[in-house]
C-alpha positions in Angstrom: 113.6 94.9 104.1 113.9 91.4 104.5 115.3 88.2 102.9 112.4 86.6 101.2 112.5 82.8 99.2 111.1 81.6 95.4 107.6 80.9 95.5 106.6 83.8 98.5 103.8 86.4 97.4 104.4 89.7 99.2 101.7 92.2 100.0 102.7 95.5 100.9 100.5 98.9 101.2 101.7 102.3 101.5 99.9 105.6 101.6 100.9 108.9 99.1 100.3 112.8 100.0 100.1 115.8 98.7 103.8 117.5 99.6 101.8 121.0 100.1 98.8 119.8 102.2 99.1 116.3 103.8 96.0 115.6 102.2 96.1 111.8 100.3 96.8 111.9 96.6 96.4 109.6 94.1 100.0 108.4 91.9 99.6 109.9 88.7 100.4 109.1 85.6 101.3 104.6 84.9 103.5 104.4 88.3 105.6 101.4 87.9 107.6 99.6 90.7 110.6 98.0 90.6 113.1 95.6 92.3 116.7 94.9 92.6 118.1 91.7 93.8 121.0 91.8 95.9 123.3 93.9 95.1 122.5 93.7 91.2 122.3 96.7 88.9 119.3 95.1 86.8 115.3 96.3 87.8 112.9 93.5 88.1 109.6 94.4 87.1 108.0 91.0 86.3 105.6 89.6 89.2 105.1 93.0 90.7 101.6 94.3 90.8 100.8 98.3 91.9 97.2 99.1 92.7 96.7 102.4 92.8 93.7 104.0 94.9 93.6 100.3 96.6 89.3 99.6 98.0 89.0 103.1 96.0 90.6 104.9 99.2 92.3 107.9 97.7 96.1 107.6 98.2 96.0 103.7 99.9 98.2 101.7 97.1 99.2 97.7 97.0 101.7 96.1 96.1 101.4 92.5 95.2 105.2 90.9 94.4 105.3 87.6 93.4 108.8 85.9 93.9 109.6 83.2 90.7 112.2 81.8 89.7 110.9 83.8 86.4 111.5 87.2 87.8 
């Protein structure tokens, strides 16, 4: 990862599979991501968006992560 200042909106997209057949797979269930910053023991949840099935292409997810002073 990368150091990243207050006020920077991240995008990042990753794909999911099927562990048996490759095939993508949509993330079940409410997926929720999380952050740490630093080295601190504490998740940050605020300002961090997950799309799941991103442009309804099965297994394509987003993540939006907005960096506040709030979060």
């Amino acid at each position: 990862m990368s150091d990243y200042q207050v006020g920077d909106t991240l995008y990042f997209k990753f794909t999911t599979r099927n562990f048996s057949t490759g095939a993508p797979f949509t993330l079940a269930g409410i997926p929720v991501v999380s952050a740490y910053e630093n080295d601190s023991l504490v998740q940050i949840t605020a300002g961090i968006t997950l799309t799941v099935d991103f442009d309804t292409v099965t297994g394509l997810n987003h993540l939006t992560v907005v960096a506040t002073g709030a979060n």
